[in-house]
C-alpha positions as a Markdown table, in Angstrom:
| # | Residue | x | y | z |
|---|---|---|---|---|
| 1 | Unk | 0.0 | 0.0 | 0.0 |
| 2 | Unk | 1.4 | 3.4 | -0.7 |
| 3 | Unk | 2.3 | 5.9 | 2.0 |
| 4 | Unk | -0.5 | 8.5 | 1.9 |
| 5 | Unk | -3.5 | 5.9 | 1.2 |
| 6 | Unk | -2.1 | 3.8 | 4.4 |
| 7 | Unk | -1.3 | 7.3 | 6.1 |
| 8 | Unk | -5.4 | 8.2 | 5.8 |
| 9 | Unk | -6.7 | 4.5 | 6.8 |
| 10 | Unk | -4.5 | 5.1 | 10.3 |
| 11 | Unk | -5.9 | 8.6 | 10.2 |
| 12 | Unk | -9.4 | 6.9 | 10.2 |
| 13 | Unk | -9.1 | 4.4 | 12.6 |
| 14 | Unk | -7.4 | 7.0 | 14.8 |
| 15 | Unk | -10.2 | 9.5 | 14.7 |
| 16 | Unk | -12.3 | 6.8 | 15.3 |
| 17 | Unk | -10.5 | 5.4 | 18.7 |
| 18 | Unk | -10.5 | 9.0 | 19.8 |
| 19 | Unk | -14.2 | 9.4 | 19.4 |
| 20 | Unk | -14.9 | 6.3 | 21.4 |
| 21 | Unk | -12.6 | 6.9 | 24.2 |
| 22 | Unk | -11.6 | 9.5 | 26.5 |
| 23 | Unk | -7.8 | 9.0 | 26.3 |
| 24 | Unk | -5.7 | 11.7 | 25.2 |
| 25 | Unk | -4.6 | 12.0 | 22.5 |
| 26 | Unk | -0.7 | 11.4 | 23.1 |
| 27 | Unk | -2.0 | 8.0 | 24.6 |
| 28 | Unk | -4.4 | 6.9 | 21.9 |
| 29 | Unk | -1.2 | 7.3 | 19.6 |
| 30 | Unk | 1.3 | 5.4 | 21.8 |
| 31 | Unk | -1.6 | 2.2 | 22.0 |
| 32 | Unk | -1.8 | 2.8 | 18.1 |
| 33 | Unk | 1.9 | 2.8 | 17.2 |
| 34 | Unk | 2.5 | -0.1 | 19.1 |
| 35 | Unk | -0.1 | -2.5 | 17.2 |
| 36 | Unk | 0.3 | -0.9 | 13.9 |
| 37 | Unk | 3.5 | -0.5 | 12.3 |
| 38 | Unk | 4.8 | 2.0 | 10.2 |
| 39 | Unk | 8.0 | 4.4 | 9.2 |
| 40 | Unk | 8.8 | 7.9 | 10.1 |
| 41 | Unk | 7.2 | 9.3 | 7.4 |
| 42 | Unk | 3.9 | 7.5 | 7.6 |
| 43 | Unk | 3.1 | 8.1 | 11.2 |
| 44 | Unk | 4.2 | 12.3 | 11.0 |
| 45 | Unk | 1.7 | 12.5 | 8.2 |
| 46 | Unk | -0.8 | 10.5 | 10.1 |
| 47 | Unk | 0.0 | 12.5 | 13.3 |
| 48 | Unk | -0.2 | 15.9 | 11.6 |
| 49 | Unk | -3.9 | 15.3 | 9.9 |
| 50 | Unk | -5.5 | 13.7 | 13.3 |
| 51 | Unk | -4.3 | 16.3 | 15.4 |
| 52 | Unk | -6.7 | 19.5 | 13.3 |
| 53 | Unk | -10.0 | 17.8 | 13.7 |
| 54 | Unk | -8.9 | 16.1 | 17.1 |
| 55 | Unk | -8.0 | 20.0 | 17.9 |
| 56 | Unk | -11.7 | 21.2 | 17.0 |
| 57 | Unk | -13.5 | 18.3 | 18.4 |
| 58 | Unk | -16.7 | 19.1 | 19.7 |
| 59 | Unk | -16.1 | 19.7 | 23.6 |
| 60 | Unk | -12.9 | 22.2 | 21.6 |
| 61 | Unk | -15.4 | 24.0 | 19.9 |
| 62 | Unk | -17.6 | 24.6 | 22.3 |
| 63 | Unk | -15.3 | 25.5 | 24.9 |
| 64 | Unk | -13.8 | 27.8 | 22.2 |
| 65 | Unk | -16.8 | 29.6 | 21.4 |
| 66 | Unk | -18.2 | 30.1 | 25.2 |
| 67 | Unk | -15.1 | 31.8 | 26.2 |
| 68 | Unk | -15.2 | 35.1 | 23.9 |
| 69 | Unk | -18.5 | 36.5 | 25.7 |
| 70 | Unk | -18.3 | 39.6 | 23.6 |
| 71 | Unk | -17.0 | 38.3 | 19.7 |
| 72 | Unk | -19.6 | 37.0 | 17.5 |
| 73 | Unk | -18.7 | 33.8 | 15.5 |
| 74 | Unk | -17.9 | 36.2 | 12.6 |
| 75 | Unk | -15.1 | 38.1 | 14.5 |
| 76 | Unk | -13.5 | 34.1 | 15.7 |
């Protein structure tokens, strides 16, 4: 399998372990890495694209959003 296609199938499966759990997200990674093999390349690509949505998850967002009691979403 090429690098990027097996890059976004860890991405996936990722995302998905972080939705069902409540680990962080340095731990989901560590429990990942040591099931699933791959090189340097592949798992900095992988780690790069999970951590933007894992960044704006839900509880993120909304968190984000009720902080700024005076910005409207247009001015965020």
């Amino acid at each position: 399998m090429r690098k990027r296609a097996l890059a976004r199938e860890y991405v996936l499966k990722i995302l998905y372990q972080l939705e069902m759990n409540e680990s962080p997200l340095d731990e989901i990674f560590s429990q990942f890495w040591t099931w699933n093999s791959a090189n340097d390349e592949v798992r900095k690509f992988t780690e790069r694209v999970v951590r933007g949505p894992a960044l704006t998850s839900p509880k993120s967002t909304k968190k984000l959003l009720s902080t700024p009691k005076t910005w409207t979403l247009c001015g965020i």
